[in-house]
N, CA, C and O atoms as a CHARMM CRD file, in Angstrom:
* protein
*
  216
    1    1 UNK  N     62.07300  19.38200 -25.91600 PROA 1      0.00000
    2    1 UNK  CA    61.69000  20.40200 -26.86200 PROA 1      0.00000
    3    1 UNK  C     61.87800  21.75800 -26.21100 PROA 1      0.00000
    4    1 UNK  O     61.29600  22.03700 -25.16200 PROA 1      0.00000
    5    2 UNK  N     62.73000  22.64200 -26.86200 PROA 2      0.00000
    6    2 UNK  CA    63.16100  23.90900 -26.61900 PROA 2      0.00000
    7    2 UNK  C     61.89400  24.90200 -27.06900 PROA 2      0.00000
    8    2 UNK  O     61.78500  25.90400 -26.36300 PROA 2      0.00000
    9    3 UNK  N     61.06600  24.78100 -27.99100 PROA 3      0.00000
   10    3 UNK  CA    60.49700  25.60700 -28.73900 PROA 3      0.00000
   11    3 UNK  C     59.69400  24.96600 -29.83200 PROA 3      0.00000
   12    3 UNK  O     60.12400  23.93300 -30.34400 PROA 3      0.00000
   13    4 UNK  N     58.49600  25.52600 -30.25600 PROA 4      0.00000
   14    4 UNK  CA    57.61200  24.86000 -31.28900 PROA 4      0.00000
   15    4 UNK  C     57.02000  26.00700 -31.93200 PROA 4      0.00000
   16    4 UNK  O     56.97500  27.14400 -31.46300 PROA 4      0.00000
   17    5 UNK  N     56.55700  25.60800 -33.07100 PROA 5      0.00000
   18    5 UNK  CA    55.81700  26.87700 -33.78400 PROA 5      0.00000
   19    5 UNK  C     55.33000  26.20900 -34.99200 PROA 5      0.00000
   20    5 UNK  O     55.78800  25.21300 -35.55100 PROA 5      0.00000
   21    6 UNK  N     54.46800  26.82800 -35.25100 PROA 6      0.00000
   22    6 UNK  CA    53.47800  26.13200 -36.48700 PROA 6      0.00000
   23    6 UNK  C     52.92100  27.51900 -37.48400 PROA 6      0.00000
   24    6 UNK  O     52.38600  28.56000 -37.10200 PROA 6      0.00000
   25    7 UNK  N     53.25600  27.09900 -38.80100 PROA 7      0.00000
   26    7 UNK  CA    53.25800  28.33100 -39.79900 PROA 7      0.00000
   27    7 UNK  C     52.13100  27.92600 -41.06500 PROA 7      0.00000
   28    7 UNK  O     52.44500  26.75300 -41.26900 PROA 7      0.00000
   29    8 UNK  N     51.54800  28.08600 -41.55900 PROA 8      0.00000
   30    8 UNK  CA    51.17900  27.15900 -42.78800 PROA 8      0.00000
   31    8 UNK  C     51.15000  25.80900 -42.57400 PROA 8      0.00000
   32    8 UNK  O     51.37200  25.18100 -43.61000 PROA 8      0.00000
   33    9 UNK  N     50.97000  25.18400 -41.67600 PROA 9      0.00000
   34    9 UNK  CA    51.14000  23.51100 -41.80400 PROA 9      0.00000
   35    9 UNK  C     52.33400  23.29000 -42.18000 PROA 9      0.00000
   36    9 UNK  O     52.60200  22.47700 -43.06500 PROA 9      0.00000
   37   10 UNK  N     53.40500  24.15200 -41.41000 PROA 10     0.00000
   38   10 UNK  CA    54.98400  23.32000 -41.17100 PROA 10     0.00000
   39   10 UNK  C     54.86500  23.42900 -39.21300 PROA 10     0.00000
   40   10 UNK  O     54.53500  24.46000 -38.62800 PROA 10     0.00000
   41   11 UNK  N     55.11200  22.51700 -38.73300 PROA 11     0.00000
   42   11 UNK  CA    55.33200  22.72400 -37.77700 PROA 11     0.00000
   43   11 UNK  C     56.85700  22.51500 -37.27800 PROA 11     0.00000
   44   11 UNK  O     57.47900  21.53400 -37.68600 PROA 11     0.00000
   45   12 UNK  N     57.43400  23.40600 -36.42500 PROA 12     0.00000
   46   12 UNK  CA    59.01800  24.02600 -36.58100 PROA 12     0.00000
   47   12 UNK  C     58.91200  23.29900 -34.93700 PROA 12     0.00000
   48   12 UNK  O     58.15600  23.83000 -34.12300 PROA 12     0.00000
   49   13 UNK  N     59.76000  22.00900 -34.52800 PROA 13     0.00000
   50   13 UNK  CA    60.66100  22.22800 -33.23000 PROA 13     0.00000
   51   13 UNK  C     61.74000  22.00900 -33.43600 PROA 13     0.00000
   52   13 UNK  O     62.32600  21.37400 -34.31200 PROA 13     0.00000
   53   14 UNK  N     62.18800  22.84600 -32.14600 PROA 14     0.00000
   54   14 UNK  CA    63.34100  22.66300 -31.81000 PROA 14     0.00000
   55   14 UNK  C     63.77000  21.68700 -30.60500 PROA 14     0.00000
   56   14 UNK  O     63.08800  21.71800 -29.58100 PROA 14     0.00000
   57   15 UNK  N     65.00800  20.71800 -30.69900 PROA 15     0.00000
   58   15 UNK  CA    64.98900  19.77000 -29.83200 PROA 15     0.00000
   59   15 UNK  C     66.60200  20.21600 -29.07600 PROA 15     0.00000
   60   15 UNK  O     67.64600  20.69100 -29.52200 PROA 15     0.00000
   61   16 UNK  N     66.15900  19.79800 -27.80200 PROA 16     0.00000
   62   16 UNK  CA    67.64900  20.08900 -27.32900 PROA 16     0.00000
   63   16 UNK  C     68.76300  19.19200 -27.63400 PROA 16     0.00000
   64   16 UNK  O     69.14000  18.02200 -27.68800 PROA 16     0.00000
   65   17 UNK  N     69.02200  20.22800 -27.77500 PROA 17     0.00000
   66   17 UNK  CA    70.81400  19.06500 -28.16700 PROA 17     0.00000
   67   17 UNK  C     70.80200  18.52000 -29.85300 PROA 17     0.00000
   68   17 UNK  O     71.69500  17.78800 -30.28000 PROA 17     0.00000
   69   18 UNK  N     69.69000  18.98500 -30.68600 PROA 18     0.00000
   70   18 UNK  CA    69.92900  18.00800 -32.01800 PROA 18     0.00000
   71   18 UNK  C     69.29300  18.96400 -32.91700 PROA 18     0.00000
   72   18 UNK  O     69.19600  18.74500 -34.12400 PROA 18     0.00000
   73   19 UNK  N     68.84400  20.05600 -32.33300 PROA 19     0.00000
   74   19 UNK  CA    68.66600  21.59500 -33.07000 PROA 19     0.00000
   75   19 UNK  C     66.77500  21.63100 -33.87400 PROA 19     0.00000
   76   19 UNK  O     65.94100  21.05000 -33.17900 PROA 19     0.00000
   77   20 UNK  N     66.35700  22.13900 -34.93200 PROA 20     0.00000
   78   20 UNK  CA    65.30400  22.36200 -35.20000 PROA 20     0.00000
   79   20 UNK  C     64.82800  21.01200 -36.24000 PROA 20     0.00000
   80   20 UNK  O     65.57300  20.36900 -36.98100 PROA 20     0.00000
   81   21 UNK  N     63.95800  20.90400 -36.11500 PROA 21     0.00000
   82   21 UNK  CA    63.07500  19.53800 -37.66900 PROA 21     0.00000
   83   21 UNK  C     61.99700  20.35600 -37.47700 PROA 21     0.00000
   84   21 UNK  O     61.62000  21.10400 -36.57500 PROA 21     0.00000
   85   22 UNK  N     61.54600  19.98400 -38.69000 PROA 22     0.00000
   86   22 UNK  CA    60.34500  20.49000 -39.82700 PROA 22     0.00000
   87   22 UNK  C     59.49200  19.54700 -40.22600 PROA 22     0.00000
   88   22 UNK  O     59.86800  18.77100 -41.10500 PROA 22     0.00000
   89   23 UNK  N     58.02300  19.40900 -39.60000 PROA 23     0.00000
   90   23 UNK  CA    57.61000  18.94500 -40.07900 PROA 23     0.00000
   91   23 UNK  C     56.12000  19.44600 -40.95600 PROA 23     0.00000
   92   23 UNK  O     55.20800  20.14300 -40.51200 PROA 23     0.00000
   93   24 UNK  N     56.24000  18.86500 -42.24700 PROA 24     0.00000
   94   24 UNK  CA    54.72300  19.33800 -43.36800 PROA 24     0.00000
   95   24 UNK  C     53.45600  18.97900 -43.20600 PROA 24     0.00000
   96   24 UNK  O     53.05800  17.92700 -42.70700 PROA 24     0.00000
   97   25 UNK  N     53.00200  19.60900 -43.50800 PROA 25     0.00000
   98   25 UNK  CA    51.23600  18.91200 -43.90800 PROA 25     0.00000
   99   25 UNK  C     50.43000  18.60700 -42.40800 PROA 25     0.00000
  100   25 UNK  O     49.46700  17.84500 -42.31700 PROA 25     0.00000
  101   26 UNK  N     51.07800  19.42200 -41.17000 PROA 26     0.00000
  102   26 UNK  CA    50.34100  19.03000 -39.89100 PROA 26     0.00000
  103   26 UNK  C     49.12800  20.41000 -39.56400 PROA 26     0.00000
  104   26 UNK  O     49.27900  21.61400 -39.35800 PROA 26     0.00000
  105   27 UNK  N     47.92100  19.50800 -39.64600 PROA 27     0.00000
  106   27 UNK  CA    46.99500  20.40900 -39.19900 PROA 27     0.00000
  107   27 UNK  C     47.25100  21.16400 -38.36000 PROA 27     0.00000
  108   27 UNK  O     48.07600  20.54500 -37.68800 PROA 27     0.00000
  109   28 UNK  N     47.05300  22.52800 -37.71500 PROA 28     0.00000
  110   28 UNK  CA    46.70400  23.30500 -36.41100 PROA 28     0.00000
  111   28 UNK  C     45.91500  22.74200 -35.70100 PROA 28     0.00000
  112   28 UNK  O     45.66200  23.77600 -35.08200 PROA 28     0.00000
  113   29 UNK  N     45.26600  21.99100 -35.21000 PROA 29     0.00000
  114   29 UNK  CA    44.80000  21.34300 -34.59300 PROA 29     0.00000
  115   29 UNK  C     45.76900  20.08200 -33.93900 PROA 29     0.00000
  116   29 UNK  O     45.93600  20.08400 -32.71900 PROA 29     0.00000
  117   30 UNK  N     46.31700  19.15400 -34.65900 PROA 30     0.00000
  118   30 UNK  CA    47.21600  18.90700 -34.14500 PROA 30     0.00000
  119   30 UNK  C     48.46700  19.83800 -33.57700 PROA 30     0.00000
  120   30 UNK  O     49.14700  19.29700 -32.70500 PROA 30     0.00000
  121   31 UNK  N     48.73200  20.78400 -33.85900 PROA 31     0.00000
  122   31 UNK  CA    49.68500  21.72500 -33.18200 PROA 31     0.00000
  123   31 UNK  C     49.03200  22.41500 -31.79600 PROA 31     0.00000
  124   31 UNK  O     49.85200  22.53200 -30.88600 PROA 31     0.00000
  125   32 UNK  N     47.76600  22.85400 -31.52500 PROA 32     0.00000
  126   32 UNK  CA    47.57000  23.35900 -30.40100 PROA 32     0.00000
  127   32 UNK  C     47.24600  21.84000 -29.57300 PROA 32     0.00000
  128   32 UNK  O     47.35600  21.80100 -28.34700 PROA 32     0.00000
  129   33 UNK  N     46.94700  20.93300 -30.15700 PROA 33     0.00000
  130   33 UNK  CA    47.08700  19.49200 -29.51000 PROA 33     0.00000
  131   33 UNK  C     48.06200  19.27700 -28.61900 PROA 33     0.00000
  132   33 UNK  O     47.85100  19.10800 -27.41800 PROA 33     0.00000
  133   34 UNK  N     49.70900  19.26900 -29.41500 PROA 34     0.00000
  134   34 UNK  CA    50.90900  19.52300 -28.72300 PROA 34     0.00000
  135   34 UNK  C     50.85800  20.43200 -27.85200 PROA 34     0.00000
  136   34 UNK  O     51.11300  19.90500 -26.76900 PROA 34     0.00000
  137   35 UNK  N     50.60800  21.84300 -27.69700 PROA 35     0.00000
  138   35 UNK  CA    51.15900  22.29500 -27.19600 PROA 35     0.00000
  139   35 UNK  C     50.24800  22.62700 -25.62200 PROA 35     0.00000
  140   35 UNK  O     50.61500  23.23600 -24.61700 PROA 35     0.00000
  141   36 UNK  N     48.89300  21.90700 -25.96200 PROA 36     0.00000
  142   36 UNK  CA    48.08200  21.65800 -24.50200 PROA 36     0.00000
  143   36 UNK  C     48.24700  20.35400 -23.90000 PROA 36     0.00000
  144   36 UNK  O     47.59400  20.08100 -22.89300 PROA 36     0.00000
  145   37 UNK  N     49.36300  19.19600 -24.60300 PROA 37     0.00000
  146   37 UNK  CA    49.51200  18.47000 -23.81900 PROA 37     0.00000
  147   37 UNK  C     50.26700  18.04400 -22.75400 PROA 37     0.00000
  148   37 UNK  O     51.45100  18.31900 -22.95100 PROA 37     0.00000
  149   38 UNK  N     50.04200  17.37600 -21.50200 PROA 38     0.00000
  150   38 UNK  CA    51.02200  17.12800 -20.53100 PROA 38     0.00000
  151   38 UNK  C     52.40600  16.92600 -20.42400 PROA 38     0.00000
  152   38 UNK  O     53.30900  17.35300 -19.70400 PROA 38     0.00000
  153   39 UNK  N     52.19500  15.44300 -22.19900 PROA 39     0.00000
  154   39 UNK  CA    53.31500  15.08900 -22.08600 PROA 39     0.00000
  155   39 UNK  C     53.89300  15.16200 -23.61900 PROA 39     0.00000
  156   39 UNK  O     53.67500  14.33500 -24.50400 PROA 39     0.00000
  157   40 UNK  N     54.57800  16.19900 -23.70400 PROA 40     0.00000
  158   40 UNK  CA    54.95500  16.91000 -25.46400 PROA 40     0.00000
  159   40 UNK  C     55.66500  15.43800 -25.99300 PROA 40     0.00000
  160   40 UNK  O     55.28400  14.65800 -26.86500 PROA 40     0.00000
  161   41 UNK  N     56.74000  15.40100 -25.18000 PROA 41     0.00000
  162   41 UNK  CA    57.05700  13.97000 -26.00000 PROA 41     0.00000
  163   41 UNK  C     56.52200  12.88500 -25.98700 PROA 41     0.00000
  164   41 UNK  O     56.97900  12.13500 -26.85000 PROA 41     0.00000
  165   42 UNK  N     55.55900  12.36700 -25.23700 PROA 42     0.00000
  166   42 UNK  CA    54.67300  11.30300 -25.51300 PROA 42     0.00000
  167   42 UNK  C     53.66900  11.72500 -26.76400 PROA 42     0.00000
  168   42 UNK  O     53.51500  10.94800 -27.70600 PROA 42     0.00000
  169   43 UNK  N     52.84600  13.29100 -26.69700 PROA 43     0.00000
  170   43 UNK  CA    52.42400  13.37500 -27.75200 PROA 43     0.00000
  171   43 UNK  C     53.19700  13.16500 -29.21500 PROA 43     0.00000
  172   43 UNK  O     52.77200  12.51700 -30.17200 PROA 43     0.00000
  173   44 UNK  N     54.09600  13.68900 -29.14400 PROA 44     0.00000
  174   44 UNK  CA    55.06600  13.99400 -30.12100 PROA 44     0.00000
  175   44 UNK  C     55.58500  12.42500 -30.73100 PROA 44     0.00000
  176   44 UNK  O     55.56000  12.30800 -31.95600 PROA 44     0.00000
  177   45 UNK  N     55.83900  11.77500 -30.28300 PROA 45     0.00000
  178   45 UNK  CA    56.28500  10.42000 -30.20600 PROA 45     0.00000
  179   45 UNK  C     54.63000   9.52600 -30.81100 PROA 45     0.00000
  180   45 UNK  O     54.63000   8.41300 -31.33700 PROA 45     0.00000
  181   46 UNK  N     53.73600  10.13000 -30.62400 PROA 46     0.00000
  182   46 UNK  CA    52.33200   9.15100 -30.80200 PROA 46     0.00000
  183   46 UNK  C     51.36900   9.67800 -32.12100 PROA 46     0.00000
  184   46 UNK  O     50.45300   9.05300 -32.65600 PROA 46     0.00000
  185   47 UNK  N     51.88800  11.03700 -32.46100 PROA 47     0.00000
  186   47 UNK  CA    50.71700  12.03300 -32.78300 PROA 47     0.00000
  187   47 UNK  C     51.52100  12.57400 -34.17600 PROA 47     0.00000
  188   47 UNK  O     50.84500  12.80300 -35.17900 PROA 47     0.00000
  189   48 UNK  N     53.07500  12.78200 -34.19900 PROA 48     0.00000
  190   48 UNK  CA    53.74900  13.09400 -35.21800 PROA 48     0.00000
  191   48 UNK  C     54.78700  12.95700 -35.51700 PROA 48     0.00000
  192   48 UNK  O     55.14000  13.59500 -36.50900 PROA 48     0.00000
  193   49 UNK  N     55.72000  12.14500 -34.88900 PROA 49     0.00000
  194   49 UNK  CA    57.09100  11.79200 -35.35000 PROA 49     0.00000
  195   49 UNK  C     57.20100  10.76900 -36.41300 PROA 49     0.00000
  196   49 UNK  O     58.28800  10.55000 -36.94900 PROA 49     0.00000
  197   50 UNK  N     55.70800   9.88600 -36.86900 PROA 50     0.00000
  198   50 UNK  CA    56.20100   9.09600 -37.80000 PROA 50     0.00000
  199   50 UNK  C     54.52300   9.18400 -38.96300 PROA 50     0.00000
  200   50 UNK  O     53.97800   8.41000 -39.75000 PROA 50     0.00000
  201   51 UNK  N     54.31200  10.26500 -38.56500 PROA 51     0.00000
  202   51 UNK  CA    52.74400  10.37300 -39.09700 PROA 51     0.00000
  203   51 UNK  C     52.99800  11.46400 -40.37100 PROA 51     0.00000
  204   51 UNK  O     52.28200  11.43800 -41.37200 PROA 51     0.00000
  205   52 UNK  N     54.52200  12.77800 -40.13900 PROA 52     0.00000
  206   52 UNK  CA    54.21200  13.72200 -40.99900 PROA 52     0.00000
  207   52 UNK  C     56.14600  13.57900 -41.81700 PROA 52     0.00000
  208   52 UNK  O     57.17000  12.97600 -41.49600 PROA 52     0.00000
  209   53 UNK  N     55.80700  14.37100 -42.77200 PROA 53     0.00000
  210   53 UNK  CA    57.40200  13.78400 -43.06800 PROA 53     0.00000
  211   53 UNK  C     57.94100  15.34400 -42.51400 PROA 53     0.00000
  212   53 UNK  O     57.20500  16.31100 -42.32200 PROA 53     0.00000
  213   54 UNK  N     59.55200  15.29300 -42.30000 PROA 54     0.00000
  214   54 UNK  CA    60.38200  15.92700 -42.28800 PROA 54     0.00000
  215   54 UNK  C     61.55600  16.36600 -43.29800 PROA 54     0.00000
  216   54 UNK  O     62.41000  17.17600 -42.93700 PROA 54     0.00000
């Protein structure tokens, strides 16, 4: 992950090499979740890749 950002409950990354996804309806809470965790893609992989749609 190049970059993350969270607007309204879209949360915006960007991935290297495969460019930006969008995902809806994710609390801020889960977003400062991500972005205090150790391991972004383990979170990311556990917490919202199949939990929010894109």
């Amino acid at each position: 992950m190049s970059r993350i950002e969270w607007d309204s409950g879209t949360l915006s990354i960007w991935f290297t090499g495969s460019g930006r996804y969008d995902y809806y309806n994710v609390p801020k809470t889960i977003y400062e979740r991500l972005l205090a965790s150790r391991s972004k893609g383990t979170f990311f992989n556990g917490h919202i890749r199949d939990q929010y749609g894109s």
